[in-house]
N, C-alpha and C positions, 0 to 999 in steps of 0.2 A: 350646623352640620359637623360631625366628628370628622376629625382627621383623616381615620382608614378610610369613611365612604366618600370624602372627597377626593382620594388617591385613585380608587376604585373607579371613581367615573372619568377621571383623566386617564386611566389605563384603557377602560373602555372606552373612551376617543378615539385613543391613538391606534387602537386595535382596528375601529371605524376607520382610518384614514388609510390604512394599510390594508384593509380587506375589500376600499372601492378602488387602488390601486396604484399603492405607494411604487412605481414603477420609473427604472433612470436611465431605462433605456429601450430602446424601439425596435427590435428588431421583427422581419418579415416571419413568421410561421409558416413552417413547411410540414406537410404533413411527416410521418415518422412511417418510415421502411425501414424493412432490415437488411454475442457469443460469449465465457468462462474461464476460469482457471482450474487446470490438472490436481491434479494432490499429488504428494508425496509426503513423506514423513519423515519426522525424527524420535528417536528414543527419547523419553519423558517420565523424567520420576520425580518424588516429592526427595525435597532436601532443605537441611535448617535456612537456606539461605533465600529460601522463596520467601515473599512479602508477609505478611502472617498478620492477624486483626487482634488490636490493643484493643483491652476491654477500660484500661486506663485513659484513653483520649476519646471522649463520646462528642460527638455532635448531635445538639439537642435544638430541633425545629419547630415552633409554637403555631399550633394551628388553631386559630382564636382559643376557647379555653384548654385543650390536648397537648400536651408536650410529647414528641414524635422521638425518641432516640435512634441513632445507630450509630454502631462503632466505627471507628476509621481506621483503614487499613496501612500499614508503616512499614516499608523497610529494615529489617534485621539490623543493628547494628552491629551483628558477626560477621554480615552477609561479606565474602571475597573477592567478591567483583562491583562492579559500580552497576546498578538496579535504581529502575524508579515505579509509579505505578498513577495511576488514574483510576478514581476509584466510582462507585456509582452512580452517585450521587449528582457528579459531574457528568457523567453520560444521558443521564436524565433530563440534562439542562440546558444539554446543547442547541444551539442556533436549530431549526430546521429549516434553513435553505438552503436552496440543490446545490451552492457551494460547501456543505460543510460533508465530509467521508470518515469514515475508518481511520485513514489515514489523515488526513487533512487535522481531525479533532488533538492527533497530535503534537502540532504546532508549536504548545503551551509546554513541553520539554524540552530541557537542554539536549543541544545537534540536531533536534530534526526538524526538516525540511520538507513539506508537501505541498501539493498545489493540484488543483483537474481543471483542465483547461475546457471543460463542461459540465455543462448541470448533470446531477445525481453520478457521477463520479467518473464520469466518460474522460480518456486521458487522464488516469490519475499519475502521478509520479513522485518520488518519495524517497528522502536519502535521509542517513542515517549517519553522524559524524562524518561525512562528505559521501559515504559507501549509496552506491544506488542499492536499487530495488534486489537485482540481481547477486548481491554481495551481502545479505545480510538475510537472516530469514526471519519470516509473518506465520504464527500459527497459530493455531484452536483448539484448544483445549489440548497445545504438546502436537498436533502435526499440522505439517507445514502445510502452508499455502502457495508455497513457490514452483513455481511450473518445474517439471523433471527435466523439462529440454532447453529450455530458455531463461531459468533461474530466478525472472521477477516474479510478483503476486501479480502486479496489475498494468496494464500495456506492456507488457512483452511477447515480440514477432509480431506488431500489430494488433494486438488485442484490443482495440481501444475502449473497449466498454464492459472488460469481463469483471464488474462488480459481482459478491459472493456475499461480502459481511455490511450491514447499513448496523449504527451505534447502538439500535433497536434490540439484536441479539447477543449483546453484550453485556455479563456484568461485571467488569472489571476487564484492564489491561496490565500487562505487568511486561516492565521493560530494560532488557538485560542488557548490557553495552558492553562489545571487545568481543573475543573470542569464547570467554566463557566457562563455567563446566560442563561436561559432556553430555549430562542428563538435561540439562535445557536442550543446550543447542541442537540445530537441525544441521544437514548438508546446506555446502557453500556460508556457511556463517561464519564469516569475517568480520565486521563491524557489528554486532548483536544478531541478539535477538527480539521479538516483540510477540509476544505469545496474547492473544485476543481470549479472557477466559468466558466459556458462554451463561447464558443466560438460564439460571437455574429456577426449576418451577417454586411458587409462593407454597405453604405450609396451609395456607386456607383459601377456601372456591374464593375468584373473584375476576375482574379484569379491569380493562378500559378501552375506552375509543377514542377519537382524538382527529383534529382536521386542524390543517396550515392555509394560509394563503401569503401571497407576495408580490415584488418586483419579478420582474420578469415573467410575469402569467404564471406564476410556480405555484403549486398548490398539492397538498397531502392528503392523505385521510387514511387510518391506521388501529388497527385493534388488538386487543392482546385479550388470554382467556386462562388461567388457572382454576385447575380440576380441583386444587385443594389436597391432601393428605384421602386420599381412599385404598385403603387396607396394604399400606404401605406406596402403593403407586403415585405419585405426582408428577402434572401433566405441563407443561404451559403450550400452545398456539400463538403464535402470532402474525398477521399480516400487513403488509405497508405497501401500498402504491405512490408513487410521486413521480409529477410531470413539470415541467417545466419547455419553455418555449429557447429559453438559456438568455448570458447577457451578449451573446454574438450572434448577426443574422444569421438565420438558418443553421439552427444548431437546436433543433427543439427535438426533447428526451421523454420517454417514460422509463419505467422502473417498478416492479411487483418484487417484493418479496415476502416469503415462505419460512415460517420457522417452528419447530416442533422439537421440545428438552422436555426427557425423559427422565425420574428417576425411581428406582424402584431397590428397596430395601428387603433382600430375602428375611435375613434375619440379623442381630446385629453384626457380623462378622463379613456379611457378605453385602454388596451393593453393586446396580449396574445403572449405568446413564444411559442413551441414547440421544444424539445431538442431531436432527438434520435440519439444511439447509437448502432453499432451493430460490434461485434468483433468477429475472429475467430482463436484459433490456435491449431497447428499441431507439435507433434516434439517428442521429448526423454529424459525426464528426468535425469537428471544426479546423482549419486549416492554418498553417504557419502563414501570415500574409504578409506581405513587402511592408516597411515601414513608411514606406513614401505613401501608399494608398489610404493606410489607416490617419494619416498626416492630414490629405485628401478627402476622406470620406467621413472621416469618423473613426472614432477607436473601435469601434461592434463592426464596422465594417468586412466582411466577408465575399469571398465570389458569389458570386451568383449561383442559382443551383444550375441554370441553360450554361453555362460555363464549364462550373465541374461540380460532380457534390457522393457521396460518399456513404449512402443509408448502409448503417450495420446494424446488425442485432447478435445478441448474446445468451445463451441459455445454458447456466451455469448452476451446478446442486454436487452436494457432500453430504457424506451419513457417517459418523464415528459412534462405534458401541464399545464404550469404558467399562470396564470389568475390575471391581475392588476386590477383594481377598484378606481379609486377617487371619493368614493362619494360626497365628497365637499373638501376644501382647508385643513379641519384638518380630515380628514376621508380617510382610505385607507385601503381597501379590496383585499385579496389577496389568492389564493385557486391555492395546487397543485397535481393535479392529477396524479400517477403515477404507472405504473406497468414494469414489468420486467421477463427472465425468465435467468438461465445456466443449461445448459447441460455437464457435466462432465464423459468420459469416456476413461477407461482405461485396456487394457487385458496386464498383468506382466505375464513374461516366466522365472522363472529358473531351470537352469539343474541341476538333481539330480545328475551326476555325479561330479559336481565340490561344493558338499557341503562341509560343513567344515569339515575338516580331518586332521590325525595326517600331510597327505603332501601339503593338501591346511587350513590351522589353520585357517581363515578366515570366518566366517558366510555371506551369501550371506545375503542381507537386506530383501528378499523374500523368505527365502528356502522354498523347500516345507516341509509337514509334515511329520512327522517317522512313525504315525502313526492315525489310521483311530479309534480318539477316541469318535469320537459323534456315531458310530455305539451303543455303550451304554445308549445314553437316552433315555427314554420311548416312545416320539413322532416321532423318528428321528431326521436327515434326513435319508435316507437309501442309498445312492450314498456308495459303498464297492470298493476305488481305490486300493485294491490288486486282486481283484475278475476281475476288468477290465481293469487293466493293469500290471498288476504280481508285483505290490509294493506301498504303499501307496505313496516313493516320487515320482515313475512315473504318479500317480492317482492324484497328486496336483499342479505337476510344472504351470500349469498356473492358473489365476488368473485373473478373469473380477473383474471388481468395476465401479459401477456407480453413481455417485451422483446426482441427479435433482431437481433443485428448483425453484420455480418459488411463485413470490408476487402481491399483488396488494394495492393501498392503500391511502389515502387523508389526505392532511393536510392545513385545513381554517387557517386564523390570519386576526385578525382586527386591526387598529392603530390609537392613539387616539394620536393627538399632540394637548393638552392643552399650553395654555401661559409658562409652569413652569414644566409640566411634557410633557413626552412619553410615551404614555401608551398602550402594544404590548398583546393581548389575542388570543393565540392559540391552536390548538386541532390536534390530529394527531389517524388515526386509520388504521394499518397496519396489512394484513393478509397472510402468506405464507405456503407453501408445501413444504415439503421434499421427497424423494424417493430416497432412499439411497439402494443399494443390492452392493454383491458379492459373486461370483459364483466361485469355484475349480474344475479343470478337468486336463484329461492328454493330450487332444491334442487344437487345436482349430482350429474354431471358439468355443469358451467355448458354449454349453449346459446351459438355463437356465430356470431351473425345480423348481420349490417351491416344498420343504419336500425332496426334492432329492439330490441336490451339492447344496443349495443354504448355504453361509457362513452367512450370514443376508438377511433379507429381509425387509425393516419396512417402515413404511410410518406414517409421523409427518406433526404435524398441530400447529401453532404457533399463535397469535394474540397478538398483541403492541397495547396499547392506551395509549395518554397522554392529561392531559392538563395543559396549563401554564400561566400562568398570573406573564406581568413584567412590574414596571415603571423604568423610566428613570430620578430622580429629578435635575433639575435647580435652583440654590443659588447660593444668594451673589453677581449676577451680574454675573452669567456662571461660576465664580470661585469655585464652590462646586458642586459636581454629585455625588447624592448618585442610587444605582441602586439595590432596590430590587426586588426578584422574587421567583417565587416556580413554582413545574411543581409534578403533579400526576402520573403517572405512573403505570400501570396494566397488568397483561401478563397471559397468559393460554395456558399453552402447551403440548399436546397431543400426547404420542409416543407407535405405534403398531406396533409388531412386530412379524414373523411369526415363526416357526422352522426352527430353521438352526444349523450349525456345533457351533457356538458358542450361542447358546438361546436353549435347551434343552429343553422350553417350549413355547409356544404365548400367546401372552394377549396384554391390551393396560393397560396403564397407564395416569394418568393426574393428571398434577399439576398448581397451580396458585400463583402469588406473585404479590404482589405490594409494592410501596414505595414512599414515600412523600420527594422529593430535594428540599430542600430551598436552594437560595442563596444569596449573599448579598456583593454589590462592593462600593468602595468609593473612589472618585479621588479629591484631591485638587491640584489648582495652588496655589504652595508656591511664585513665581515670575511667570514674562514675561517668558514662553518658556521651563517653571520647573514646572513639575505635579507630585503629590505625588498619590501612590493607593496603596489599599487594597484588599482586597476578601476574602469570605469564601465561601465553599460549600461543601452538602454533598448529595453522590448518592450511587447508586447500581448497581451489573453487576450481569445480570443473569447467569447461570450455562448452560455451551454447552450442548446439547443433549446429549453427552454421558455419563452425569452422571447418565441418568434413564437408562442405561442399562445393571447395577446392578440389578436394580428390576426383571430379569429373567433367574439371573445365580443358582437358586434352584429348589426347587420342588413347591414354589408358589410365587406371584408377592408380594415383598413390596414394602414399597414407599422408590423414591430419599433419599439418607443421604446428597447430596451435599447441601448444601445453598448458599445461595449469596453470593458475597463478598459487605463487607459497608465500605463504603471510606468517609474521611472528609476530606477538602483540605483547606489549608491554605496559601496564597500567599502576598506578600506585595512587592512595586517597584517602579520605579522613571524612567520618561522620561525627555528627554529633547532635544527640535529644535532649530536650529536657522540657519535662509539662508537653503544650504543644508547636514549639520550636524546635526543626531540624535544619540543619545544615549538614550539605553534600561537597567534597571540594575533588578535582580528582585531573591528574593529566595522563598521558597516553602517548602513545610510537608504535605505530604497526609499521615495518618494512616489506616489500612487493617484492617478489621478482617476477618476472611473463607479465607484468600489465597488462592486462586485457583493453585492445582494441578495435573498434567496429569500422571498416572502411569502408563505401559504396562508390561502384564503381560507374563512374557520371555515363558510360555510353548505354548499359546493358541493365544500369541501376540494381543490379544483385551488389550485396549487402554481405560482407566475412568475415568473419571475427578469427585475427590474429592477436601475436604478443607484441607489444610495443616498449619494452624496457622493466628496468625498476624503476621504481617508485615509494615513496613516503608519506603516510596519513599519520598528523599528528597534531594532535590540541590539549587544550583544557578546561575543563566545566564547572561553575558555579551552580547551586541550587540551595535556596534558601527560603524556605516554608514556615508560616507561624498563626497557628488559631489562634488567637487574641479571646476567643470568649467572648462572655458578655463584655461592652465598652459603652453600657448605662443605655444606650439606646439600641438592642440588640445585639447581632453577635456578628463578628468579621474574623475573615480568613485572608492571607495572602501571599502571594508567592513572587520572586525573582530568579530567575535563570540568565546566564551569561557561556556563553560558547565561544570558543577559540578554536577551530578548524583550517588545518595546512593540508593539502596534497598537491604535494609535486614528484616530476618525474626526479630521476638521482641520475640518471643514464643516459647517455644521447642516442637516439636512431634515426631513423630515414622511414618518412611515410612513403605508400604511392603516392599519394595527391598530393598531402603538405610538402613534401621535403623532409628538408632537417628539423628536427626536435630536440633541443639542449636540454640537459641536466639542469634543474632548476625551474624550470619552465611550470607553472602552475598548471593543474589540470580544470578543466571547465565544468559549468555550472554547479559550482561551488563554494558558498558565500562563506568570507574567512569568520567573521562574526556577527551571531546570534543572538540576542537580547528581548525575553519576553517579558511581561509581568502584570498581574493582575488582580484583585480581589474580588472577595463575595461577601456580601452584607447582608442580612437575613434580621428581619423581624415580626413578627405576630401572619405566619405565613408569606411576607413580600420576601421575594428574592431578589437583588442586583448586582450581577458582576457585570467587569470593566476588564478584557482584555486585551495588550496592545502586545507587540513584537516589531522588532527593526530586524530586517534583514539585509546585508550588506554586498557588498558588488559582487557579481558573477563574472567570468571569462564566458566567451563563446566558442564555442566550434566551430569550424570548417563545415559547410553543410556534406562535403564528399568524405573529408580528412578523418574526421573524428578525433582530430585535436585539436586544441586549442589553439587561437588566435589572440588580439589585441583587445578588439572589441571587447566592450560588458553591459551587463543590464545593471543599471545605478540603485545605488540603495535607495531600499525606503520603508515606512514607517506605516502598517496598518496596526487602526483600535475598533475593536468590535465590544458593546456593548447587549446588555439583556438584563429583564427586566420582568418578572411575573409575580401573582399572585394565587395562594393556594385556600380554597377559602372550603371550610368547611361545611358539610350539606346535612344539619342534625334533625334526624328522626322527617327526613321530606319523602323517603319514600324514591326518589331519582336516583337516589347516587351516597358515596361516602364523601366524595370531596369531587369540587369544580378548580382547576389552574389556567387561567389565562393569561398568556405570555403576549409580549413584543421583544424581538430583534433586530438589533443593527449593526449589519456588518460592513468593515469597511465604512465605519461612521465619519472619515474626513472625506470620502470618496478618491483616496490617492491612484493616481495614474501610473501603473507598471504592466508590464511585462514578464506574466509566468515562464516562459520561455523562448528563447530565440537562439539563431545560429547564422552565419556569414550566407550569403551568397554572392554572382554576381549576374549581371543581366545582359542583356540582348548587345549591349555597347561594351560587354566587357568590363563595367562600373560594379562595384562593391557595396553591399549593401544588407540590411539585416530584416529579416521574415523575423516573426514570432505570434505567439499568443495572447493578448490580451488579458490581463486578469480582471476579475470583476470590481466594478464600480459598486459605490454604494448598493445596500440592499435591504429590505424592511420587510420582518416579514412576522404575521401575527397567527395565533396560537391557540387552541381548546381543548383541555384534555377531561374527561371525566372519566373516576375513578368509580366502580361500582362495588 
C-alpha cells in the first residue's frame, strides 16, 4: 500500500471518530428561542499603502498530477503605518467549529485578542492593542461595521448574538494598526482598523457544498454557486447554516447565513459591485457563573433554564453598491452606497425563588426587583407588580429588551494620481436609528405598554459626516513617501426618551461635536528590502448613547457630562522582505484624555458611560513571516508574532462604586503579552497547520465599578491543529476535487476563563463569575468542489 492511501485511510478514521462523536463535554439541550449590527460608515479610497498581490512570491499547491498556483498577497513596503493581512487561502482552512468567528480567526496577529463565549459567535468580544470593540473600527469592503450608538461590531448594549460576517464571505482581511490615514479609517478609530474585504464572484460557473460535524453536537452544511463570467456580469451565492448545542449547558445556537457578490463590468472604465448580507441567529446566551459552582459542578456548568435563562434571536443584513469610475488614466471615481438594518431581541426569565439568599448566596445576573420603586415618580409608570401578582419579584421576573437599528448612508472619493503624488479626496455622510425599549412583567409573552411596565423606551437619531483629504508623496526616486492627511468630522445626536421605571421623566436631548484628525506617515528605504516609517495621528471617540441618559434621572433634563475621549498616536517601525521572508518590527504611544468609563448602578442596575481620567496605550509588536518553499518533502510556511501591550490610567479619580483610582493603575482585561505561532505544511494535496498562542494575565473589573481590581484570569497557552486532504476527482463525472478535513482545537484541552469580573455574595464575600472557554474540540469535514 502506497503512502498517500495509507494516510487517506487514517484521515478517514479519524474523520469516523469524530463524526460518531468526538464530544468532551455534556451538556443539557434546550431547545433555541429567540438580533444585528447597525451600519455606518467610513470614507474609503484605494492608496499605495494598501496590501497589494506580488506576482514574485507564488504559492504553488500539488493536487496529485495539477499544480494549482496563486499569488500571495504582501504588505507595501512603503506602506506609513503598521498593516498586516490574512489572505485566502488561510480563510479557506479554518477550523469550522462554532468556536472559530470573524473575529476570533484573528487571533494568529500581533495585539489581537478575541474570544465568544458561545458557539457560532454568540458573545463575541475583541480587542485590538488593548482598544475594545468599541475604539477601534470593523469594515466591509471600506464601511464600518460598528454600531452608530454604541460603537462595537458585536455585543454592544447587549447584543449578544448580532453575528453579520461567518469567514465564508470573505476573501481577504487587511489589517491597519493606530490611527491611521484618513481614507481607511472610519469614526471612533483609535487603535485600527480591520476592514473584512468580501468575497468576489469566480471568472468560471461552478461551486461547492460542504458539511461539518463535532464536539458538542455541532454540525454544518454550506453551499456556494458562481454564475461564471456572463456578458460581463458575475454572480457568487452562498449559504451556511450552523448549530451547535455549545460546550456550556444550555447554551445551544443556530445560525443561517445569506451571501450574494455582484460584479458587473459596463465597459472597461466603468465597474459596479453589489455586496449583500443577510444573517440570522437563534439560541441561549450563556451567563457569567460564580467560580465556586463551576469548582462544584463542572466547568460547562450553567443555571438551570427553571432558574433563569435568556432565549435571543438576531436578524441582521447589509447591502453596499460600489461604483468604479475611470475617468481617464489618472482619474478614479469611486462612490458607495450603503444601508442596513438589526433587529435585536430578547425576553430574560428569572425565578424569584432561587434569588440570592442566605442558602442560594449567589445574585442571579437578572433578578427581578424587591421592590416597585418607580411607583413614586410623578409621571409613572403605573404597572403595581404586587397588586398583580402578589410580589414585586413575581411582578418582574421576566424581562423583554429590544434593540433596533437600522442606517443608511454614502460615501464619494476621488483619485488624483499626479507624476509624484496620489492624491485621495473623500466625503462620507451617514444616518441611523435607534429604538431601543424594555418591558418587566410576571408572566409572558411580556405586555408592552408605554407609561405602564415599560423600563425605557427611547428612540435616537444619530448623523456622521466627514471629510478627508489625503496625499500620498513620491521622493528621491520612490525611495521617500511622505503621507499627509486630515479628515473633518461632525456628529449630531438626538436621544428621546419616554417614562419608564428607570427615567422618571421624558424629554429629548441633543448634542453635537466635531473634531479635526490630522495625520501624518513617513517611510524611507534605508537599503534594498529595508523600510524605515513613522506616523502620527490624532482623533476622537464619541460617547455611547448612554451617557445622555443621565440627563433624565432628576426632576429636569441637563445636558451629557460625558465628553469624548482625544487620543494622539504615535508609532514608529521597520520592514523588511526578501524572497519569501518578512519581518515587521514596530512600537506605539497613544495618550487618552476623558477615558471612557461604563458604571452600573447596583440598585436600579442602569448602566452610564462617563470619563474616568487619562490614560496611556502603549507597546510593541514583532511579526515575522517566511515561505521556505519546497524543503525536499513539500512545501512550508510560518509565522511568529510577539506583542507588548500597556494601558494604564496616568490620572487619579473617584469612581461611584470603586472609589479611588490611582495613576498607574492598569486597566482590565487586558493581557500585557501576546505570543502566537505557527505553520503550514503542504504536499501532493495534504494540508497541516499547527497553531498555538500564549495569552498572558488579565486584571478584572469590579462587576458595578467598571474598573479594575486585583484579581486576574492566569495565563495560558492554547494549540489548535488541522489537518486535510485535497484529492482530485478526474474525468468521474461528480465533482473537480473532494477535501476532507479533521480539526483540533484547543488540542491540550487547557482550562481558562474567557472572561470574568469581581463580585460579592449573599455574606458579603468576594468572589469572581465568568465564562468558561471551550475545552478541547474535534471536528471533521467534507467539501466538494464542482
Amino acid at each position: 500500500m502506497s503512502t498517500r492511501k495509507h494516510g487517506q485511510k487514517i484521515l478517514a478514521a479519524l474523520i469516523a471518530v469524530a463524526l460518531m462523536g468526538g464530544s468532551f463535554a455534556t451538556p443539557v439541550y434546550a431547545d433555541d428561542q429567540g438580533t444585528a449590527a447597525p451600519t455606518q460608515d467610513v470614507t474609503s479610497g484605494q492608496n499605495s499603502s494598501q496590501p497589494t498581490t506580488s506576482s514574485t512570491q507564488s504559492d504553488v499547491r500539488q493536487l496529485k498530477q495539477v499544480s494549482v498556483s496563486a499569488t500571495v498577497q504582501t504588505v507595501p513596503l512603503t506602506a506609513a503605518y503598521t498593516q498586516g493581512l490574512i489572505d485566502e487561502d488561510t480563510l479557506r482552512n479554518l477550523s469550522p467549529a462554532p468556536t472559530v468567528t470573524v473575529q476570533t480567526m484573528l487571533n494568529q496577529q500581533p495585539s489581537i485578542f478575541a474570544y465568544a463565549n458561545g458557539p457560532n459567535g454568540v458573545e463575541t468580544t475583541i480587542y485590538l492593542r488593548a482598544f475594545n470593540s468599541s475604539q477601534f473600527s470593523e469594515t466591509f469592503d471600506g464601511v464600518a461595521l460598528n454600531d452608530l450608538f454604541n460603537g462595537g461590531v458585536t455585543g454592544q448594549a447587549e447584543n449578544r448574538n448580532n453575528v453579520l460576517l461567518i469567514p465564508g464571505n470573505l476573501q481577504s482581511v487587511e489589517i491597519y494598526r493606530g490611527i491611521n490615514n484618513p481614507a481607511v479609517n472610519s469614526y471612533n478609530s483609535l487603535g485600527g482598523t480591520i476592514n473584512f474585504v468580501p468575497r468576489e464572484p469566480d471568472e468560471t460557473m461552478g461551486g461547492s457544498v460542504g458539511a461539518s460535524y463535532g464536539s458538542f453536537k455541532s454540525w454544518d452544511y454550506h453551499a456556494t454557486f458562481n454564475t461564471g463570467d456572463w456578458n460581463g456580469i458575475k454572480q457568487v451565492f452562498s449559504f451556511d447554516h450552523s448549530a451547535s448545542r455549545g460546550w456550556i449547558d444550555n447554551t445551544g445556537d443556530h445560525n443561517n447565513n445569506f451571501y450574494w457578490g455582484l460584479s458587473y463590468d459596463f465597459n472597461d472604465n466603468n465597474h459596479l459591485s453589489n455586496y449583500l448580507l443577510f444573517n440570522n441567529n437563534k439560541g441561549f446566551s450563556p451567563y457569567n457563573m460564580p467560580a465556586p459552582l463551576q469548582q462544584q459542578y463542572g466547568r460547562n456548568y450553567q443555571w438551570p433554564l427553571s432558574w433563569t435563562n435568556a432565549p435571543i434571536k438576531d436578524t441582521n443584513w447589509m447591502d453596499i453598491i460600489d461604483f468604479k469610475s475611470n475617468v481617464s488614466e489618472d482619474i478614479l471615481f469611486q462612490n458607495k452606497f450603503f444601508f442596513g438594518r438589526n433587529d435585536y431581541l430578547r425576553t430574560s426569565f428569572s425565578n424569584p425563588i432561587f434569588q440570592q439568599s442566605a442558602t442560594q448566596p449567589y445574585n442571579l445576573e437578572d433578578d427581578p426587583s424587591s421592590s416597585a420603586f418607580w411607583l413614586g415618580n410623578p409621571y409613572g409608570p403605573t404597572y403595581d407588580p404586587t397588586a398583580a401578582f402578589g410580589s414585586a419579584e413575581n411582578g418582574t421576573d421576566y424581562h423583554f429588551y429590544g434593540y433596533t437599528t437600522k442606517g443608511v448612508g454614502d460615501s464619494p472619493s476621488l483619485t488624483l494620481k499626479l507624476p509624484q503624488n496620489e492624491i485621495v479626496i473623500g466625503a462620507n455622510a451617514t444616518y441611523g436609528e435607534l429604538y431601543s425599549r424594555e418591558y418587566w412583567y410576571g408572566s409572558s409573552p411580556v405586555p408592552k405598554i408605554l407609561g405602564y411596565n415599560d423600563t425605557w423606551d427611547e428612540h435616537d437619531r444619530r448623523t456622521l459626516t466627514s471629510f478627508f483629504v489625503q496625499d500620498t508623496i513620491s521622493l528621491f526616486d520612490n525611495t521617500l513617501h511622505l503621507t499627509p492627511g486630515v479628515k473633518y468630522i461632525y456628529a449630531s445626536t438626538t436621544d428621546r426618551d419616554s417614562v419608564g421605571i428607570y427615567y422618571p421623566i421624558p424629554g429629548e436631548i441633543h448634542d453635537t461635536e466635531h473634531f479635526l484628525s490630522p495625520t501624518f506617515g513617513i517611510n524611507y528605504q534605508l537599503i534594498e528590502g529595508l523600510n524605515l516609517y513613522a506616523s502620527y495621528g490624532k482623533n476622537f471617540k464619541l460617547p455611547d448613547i448612554s451617557a445622555y441618559y443621565g440627563a433624565f434621572q432628576g426632576n429636569s433634563i441637563v445636558p451629557p457630562h460625558a465628553k469624548p475621549e482625544y487620543v494622539q498616536d504615535y508609532e514608529i517601525g521597520a520592514r523588511y522582505q526578501i524572497d519569501g521572508f518578512s519581518v515587521m518590527a514596530n512600537g506605539y504611544r497613544e495618550n487618552f484624555q476623558n477615558t471612557f468609563v461604563t458604571v452600573t448602578d447596583p440598585n436600579t442596575q442602569l448602566s452610564l458611560f462617563t470619563n474616568g481620567g487619562a490614560s496611556r496605550y502603549q507597546g510593541a509588536e514583532l511579526q515575522l513571516q517566511n515561505n521556505f518553499g519546497s524543503v525536499g518533502v513539500g512545501d512550508l510556511s510560518a509565522y511568529f508574532n510577539y506583542a507588548h501591550n500597556q494601558a494604564k490610567f496616568t490620572s487619579s479619580f473617584t469612581s461611584d462604586y470603586a472609589g479611588q483610582v490611582n495613576a498607574g493603575q492598569p486597566l482590565a482585561g487586558v493581557p500585557q503579552n501576546l505570543i502566537s505561532a505557527g505553520f503550514v505544511w503542504k504536499y501532493e494535496g495534504w494540508r497541516f497547520n499547527m497553531d498555538a498562542r500564549f495569552v498572558d494575565k488579565q486584571y478584572l473589573d469590579q462587576l458595578y465599578a467598571g474598573t479594575p481590581t486585583a484579581s486576574t484570569i492566569k495565563p495560558y497557552t492554547v494549540v489548535d491543529l488541522g489537518i486535510s486532504d485535497t484529492i482530485r476527482l478526474r474525468d468521474s463525472g461528480f465533482g473537480k476535487q473532494i477535501r476532507v478535513g479533521l480539526n483540533v482545537d484547543n488540542l491540550l484541552n487547557r482550562e481558562y476563563l474567557n472572561t470574568a469580573y469581581t463580585d460579592t455574595d449573599y455574606f458579603g464575600n468576594s468572589f469572581i463569575r465568568g465564562v468558561i472557554a471551550p475545552p478541547r474540540s474535534i471536528t471533521g469535514s467534507v467539501d466538494v468542489d464542482f
